[in-house]
MARBA-939622 format. One line per 10 residues: number of its first residue (from 0); their letters; for each residue x, z, y of C-alpha. Coordinates in steps of 0.05 Angstrom, whole numbers, always signed. Layout:
residues N
NUM	A	X:Z:Y; ...
END
This chain:
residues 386
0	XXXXXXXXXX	+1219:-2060:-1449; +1286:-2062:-1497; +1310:-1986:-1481; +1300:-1924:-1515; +1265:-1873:-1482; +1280:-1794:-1486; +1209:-1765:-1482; +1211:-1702:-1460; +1145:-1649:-1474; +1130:-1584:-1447
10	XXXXXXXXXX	+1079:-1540:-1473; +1042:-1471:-1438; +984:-1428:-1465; +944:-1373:-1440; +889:-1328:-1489; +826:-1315:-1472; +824:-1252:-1435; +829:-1183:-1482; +850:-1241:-1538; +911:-1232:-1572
20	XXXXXXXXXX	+926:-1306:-1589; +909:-1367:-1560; +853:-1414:-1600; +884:-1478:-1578; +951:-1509:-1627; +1000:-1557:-1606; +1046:-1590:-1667; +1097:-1635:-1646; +1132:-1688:-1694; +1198:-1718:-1673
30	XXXXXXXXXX	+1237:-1774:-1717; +1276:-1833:-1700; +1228:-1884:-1678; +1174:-1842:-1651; +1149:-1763:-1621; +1077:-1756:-1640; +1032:-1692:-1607; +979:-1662:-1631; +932:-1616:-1594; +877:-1585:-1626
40	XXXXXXXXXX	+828:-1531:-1600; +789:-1482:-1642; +719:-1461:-1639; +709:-1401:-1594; +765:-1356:-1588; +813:-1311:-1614; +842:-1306:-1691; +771:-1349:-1721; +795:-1408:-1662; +864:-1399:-1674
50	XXXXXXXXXX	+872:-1408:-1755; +816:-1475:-1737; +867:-1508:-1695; +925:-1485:-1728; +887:-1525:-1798; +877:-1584:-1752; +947:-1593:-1737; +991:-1573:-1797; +943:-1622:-1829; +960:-1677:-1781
60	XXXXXXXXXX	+1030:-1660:-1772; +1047:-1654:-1861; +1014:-1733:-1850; +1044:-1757:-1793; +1117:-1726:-1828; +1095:-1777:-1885; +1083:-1834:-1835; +1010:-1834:-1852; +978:-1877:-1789; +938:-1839:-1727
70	XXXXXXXXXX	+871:-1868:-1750; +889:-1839:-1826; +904:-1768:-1804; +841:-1765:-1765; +807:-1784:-1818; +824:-1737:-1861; +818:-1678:-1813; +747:-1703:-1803; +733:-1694:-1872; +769:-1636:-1880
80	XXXXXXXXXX	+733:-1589:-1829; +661:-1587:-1828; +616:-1577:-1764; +587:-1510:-1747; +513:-1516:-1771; +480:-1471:-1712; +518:-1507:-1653; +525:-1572:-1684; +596:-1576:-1659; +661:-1589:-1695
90	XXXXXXXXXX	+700:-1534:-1721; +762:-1563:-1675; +771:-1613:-1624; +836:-1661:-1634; +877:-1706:-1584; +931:-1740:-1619; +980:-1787:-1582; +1038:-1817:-1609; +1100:-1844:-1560; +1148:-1900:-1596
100	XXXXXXXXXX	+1217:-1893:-1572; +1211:-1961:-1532; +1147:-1931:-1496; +1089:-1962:-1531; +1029:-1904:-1547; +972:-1895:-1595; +928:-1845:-1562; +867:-1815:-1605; +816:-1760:-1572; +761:-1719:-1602
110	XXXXXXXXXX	+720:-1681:-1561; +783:-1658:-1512; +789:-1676:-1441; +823:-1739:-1427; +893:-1750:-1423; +919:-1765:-1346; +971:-1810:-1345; +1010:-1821:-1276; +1056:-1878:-1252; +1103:-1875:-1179
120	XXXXXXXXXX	+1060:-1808:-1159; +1002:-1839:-1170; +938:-1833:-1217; +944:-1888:-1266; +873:-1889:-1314; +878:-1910:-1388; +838:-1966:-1412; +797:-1925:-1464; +751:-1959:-1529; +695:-1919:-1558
130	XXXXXXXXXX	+706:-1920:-1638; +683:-1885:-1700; +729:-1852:-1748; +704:-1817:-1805; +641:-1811:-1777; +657:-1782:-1709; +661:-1813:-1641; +730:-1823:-1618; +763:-1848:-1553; +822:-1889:-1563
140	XXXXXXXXXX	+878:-1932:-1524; +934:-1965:-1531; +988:-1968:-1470; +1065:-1967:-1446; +1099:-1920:-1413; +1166:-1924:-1372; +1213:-1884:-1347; +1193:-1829:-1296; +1114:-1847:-1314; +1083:-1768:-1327
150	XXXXXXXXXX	+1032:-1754:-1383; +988:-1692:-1382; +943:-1664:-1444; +892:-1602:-1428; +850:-1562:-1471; +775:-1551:-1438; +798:-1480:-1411; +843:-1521:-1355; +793:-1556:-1336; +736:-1505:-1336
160	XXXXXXXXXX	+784:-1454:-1304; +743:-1413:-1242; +678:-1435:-1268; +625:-1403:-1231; +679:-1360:-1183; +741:-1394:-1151; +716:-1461:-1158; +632:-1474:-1169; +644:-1531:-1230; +715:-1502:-1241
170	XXXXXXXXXX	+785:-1541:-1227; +754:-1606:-1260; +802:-1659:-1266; +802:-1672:-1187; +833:-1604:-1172; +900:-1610:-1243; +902:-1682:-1213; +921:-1647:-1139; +956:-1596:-1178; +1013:-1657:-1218
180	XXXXXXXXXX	+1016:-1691:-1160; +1032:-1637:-1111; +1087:-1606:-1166; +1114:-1669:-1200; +1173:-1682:-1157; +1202:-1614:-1158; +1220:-1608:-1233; +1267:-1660:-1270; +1234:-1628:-1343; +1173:-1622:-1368
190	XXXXXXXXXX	+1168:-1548:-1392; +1161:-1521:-1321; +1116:-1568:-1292; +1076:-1544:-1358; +1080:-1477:-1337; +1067:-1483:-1258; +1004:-1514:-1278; +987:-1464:-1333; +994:-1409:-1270; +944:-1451:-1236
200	XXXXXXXXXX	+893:-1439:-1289; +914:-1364:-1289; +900:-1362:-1214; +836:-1403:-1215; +809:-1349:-1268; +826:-1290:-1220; +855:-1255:-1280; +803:-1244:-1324; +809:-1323:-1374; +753:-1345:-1389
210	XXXXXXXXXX	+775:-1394:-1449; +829:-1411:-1481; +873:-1456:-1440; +944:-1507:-1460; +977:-1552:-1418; +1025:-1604:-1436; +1063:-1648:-1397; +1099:-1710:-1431; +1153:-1742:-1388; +1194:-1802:-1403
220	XXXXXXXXXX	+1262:-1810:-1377; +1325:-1847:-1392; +1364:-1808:-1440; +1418:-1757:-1405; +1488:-1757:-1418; +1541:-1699:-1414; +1616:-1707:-1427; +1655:-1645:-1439; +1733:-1652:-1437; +1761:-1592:-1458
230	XXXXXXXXXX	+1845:-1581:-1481; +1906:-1625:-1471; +1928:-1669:-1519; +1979:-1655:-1571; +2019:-1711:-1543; +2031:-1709:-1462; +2042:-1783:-1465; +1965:-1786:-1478; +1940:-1746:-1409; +1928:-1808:-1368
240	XXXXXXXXXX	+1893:-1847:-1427; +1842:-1787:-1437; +1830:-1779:-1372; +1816:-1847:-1361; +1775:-1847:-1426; +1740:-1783:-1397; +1733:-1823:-1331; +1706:-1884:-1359; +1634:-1870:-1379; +1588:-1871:-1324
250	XXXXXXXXXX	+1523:-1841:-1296; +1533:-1774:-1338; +1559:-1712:-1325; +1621:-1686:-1330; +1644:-1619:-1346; +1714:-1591:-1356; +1728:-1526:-1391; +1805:-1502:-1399; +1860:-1477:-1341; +1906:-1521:-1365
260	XXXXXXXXXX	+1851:-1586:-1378; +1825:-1566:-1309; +1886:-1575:-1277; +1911:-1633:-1319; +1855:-1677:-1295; +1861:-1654:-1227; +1929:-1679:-1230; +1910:-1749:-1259; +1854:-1753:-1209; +1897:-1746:-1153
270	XXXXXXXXXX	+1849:-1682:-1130; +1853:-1606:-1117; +1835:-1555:-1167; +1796:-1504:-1129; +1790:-1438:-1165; +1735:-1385:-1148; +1758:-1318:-1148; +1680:-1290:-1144; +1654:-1259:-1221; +1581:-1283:-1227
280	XXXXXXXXXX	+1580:-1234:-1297; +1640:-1198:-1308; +1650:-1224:-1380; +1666:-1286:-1359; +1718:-1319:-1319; +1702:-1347:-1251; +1687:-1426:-1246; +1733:-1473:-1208; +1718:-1541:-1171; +1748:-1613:-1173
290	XXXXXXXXXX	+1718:-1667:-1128; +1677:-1718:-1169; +1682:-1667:-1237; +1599:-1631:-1238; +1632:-1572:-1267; +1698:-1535:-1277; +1703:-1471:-1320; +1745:-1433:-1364; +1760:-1459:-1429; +1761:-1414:-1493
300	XXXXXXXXXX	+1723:-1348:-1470; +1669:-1387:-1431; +1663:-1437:-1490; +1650:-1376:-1540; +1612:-1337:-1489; +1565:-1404:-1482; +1562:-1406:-1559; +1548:-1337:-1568; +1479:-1343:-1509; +1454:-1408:-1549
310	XXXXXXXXXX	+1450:-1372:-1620; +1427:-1309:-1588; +1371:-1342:-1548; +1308:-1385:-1562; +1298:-1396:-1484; +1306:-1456:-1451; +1378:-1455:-1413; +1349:-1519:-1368; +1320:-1465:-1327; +1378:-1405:-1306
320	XXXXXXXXXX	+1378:-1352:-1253; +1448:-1334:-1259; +1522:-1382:-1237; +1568:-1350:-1285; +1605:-1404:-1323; +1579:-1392:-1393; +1512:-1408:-1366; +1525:-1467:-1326; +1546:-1493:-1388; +1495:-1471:-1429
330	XXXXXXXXXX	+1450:-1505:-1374; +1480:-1565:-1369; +1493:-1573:-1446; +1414:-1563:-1444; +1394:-1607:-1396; +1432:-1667:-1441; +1413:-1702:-1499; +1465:-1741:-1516; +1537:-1699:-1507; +1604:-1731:-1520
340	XXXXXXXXXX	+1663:-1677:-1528; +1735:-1701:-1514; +1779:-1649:-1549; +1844:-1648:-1544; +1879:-1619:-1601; +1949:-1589:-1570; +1956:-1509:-1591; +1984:-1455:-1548; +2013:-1408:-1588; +2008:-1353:-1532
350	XXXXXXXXXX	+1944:-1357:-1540; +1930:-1344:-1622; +1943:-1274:-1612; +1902:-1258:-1540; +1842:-1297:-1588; +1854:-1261:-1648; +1850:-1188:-1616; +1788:-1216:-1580; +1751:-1240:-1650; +1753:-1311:-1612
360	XXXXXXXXXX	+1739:-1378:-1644; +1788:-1430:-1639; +1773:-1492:-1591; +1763:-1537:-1649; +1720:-1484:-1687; +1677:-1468:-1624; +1662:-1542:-1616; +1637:-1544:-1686; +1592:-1494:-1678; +1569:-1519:-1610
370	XXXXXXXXXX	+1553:-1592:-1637; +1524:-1552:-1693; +1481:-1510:-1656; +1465:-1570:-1600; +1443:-1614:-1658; +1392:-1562:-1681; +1359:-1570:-1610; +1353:-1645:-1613; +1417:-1666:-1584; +1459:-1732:-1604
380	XXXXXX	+1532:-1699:-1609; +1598:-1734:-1612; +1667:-1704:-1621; +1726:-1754:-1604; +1797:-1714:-1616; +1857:-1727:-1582
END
């Protein structure tokens, strides 16, 4: 398989019940040919569990940075940690699995459950070698993934959730592998997936947790495209050309933000430019509609106002509760990660002053800071001016 794949992880914890943090770590390392995981869950519970599996993966994840191999890092966090004397157990369990950009994984386990992997909503089992690292036991396998296959990681608390109450031997694998596939198909992203399962294991424990539990969910997709066209051109003769540029790129989605870009492309499209006179949040003009354009809004408050919610908030905007402009585009800006920006480059001068007495940034200055700001979250960001 020649194409790149985006691989797209979501991670959910709960603490042991009257804990205050959860035992179990997750480190995730991202470059360009690779995004390597690393679970790791501490012995017992609480603060003690929590600095053991927090060792375990800055360890592995200060290696993997340095392009140290899989079987390299756990062998050094072997060595590193010692085994508890009285239960003859190791101080933290490890999974490590590492996803190449053209799907081919390196999956290592130490004493975690076993990583489901799932293929056309179906169960599809790894092919899993016994080997010794460093003087431990290890599972290992080597496989390909493609796009739409599903990957899911568990501490032991998932799977031991409702020991002994909701379910006799707990949810076991039987009941998270009912739990994927009855969920799968209603979330495009991993994260919530992650989390629907994570309220499973809540559930299944009736409230009071009996262990540490983690969830992650590791989908790969093709890579998501947004195009943004947003101002005129400073030359008029140029409308049809950017609009046909705009036009021209396919399976993506296309926003428009700006009255006058709004209606400009309308024009060149030969379609209607619908306006919606209903404020979702009254700080932000209403959207607008243009057959075959995913969405129409406002251009330089909505495009400050989307700025502004980004840098405010950690929180992922691929999941929103509210239709005001600003967060449509904050949502579908998330959802992308690869987003083009077509800005045209013509000035109002009406409009210096209204953004001056509003402390506004300029189009060109709020689409720096919004590549800026999109970059830090892992998006590929182009600017073309026109």
């Amino acid at each position: 398989m020649s194409m790149t794949l985006k691989i797209d992880v979501g991670v959910a914890s709960l603490a042991k019940d009257q804990e205050e943090v959860c035992g179990d770590t997750v480190e995730i390392v991202k470059n360009d040919r690779s995004t390597t995981i690393v679970l790791s869950d501490g012995l017992g519970s609480g603060i003690k569990a929590s600095i053991l599996s927090i060792l375990s993966t800055k360890i592995a994840s200060g290696l993997l940075r340095r392009n140290v191999s899989l079987e390299q890092v756990f062998a050094t966090i072997a060595d590193t940690l010692p085994t508890c004397k009285v239960r003859n157990l190791a101080y933290s369990t490890l999974s490590i699995l590492r996803i190449k950009t053209n799907g081919d994984c390196h999956l290592i386990e130490y004493d975690n459950p076993m990583l489901l992997r799932f293929k056309a909503g179906k169960r599809a089992p790894l092919k899993r070698q016994k080997r010794e690292i460093a003087g431990k036991e290890v599972l290992e396998s080597w496989f390909r993934i493609e796009p739409e296959d599903l990957l899911v990681m568990v501490s032991d608390g998932v799977i031991n959730a409702g020991v002994g109450g909701l379910y006799r031997l707990g949810l076991g694998y039987k009941g998270l592998v009912n739990s994927v596939l009855d969920w799968a198909d209603e979330y495009d992203d991993a994260l919530p997936l992650a989390q629907r399962l994570i309220e499973v294991v809540d559930a299944c424990y009736l409230g009071r947790r009996g262990d540490d539990s983690t969830s992650i969910v590791v989908r790969a997709r093709i890579p998501r495209t947004a195009v943004l066209l947003t101002g005129p051109p400073a030359d008029p003769k140029l409308d049809r050309e950017l609009v046909d540029n705009y036009l021209s790129y396919r399976n993506v989605m296309r926003i428009v933000c700006g009255g006058a870009t709004g209606n400009l492309v309308a024009r060149e499209m030969g379609q209607e430019l619908k306006t919606s006179l209903k404020y979702e949040d009254p700080s932000v003009p209403p959207t607008a509609q243009i057959k075959g354009i995913d969405l129409v809004t406002e251009g330089i408050l909505t495009l400050n106002k989307c700025l502004s919610k980004l840098k405010s908030s950690d929180k992922d905007w691929r999941s929103i509760t509210r239709a005001d402009g600003a967060s449509l585009l904050c949502h579908a800006l998330s959802r992308a990660d690869r987003v083009i920006m077509l800005v045209g480059t013509a000035v109002n001068p009406a409009h210096e002053e209204f953004m001056n007495s509003l402390q506004l940034l300029t189009r060109t200055q709020v689409v720096e800071e919004l590549k800026e700001e999109l970059t830090k979250r892992d998006k590929e960001v182009i600017i073309e001016k026109f």
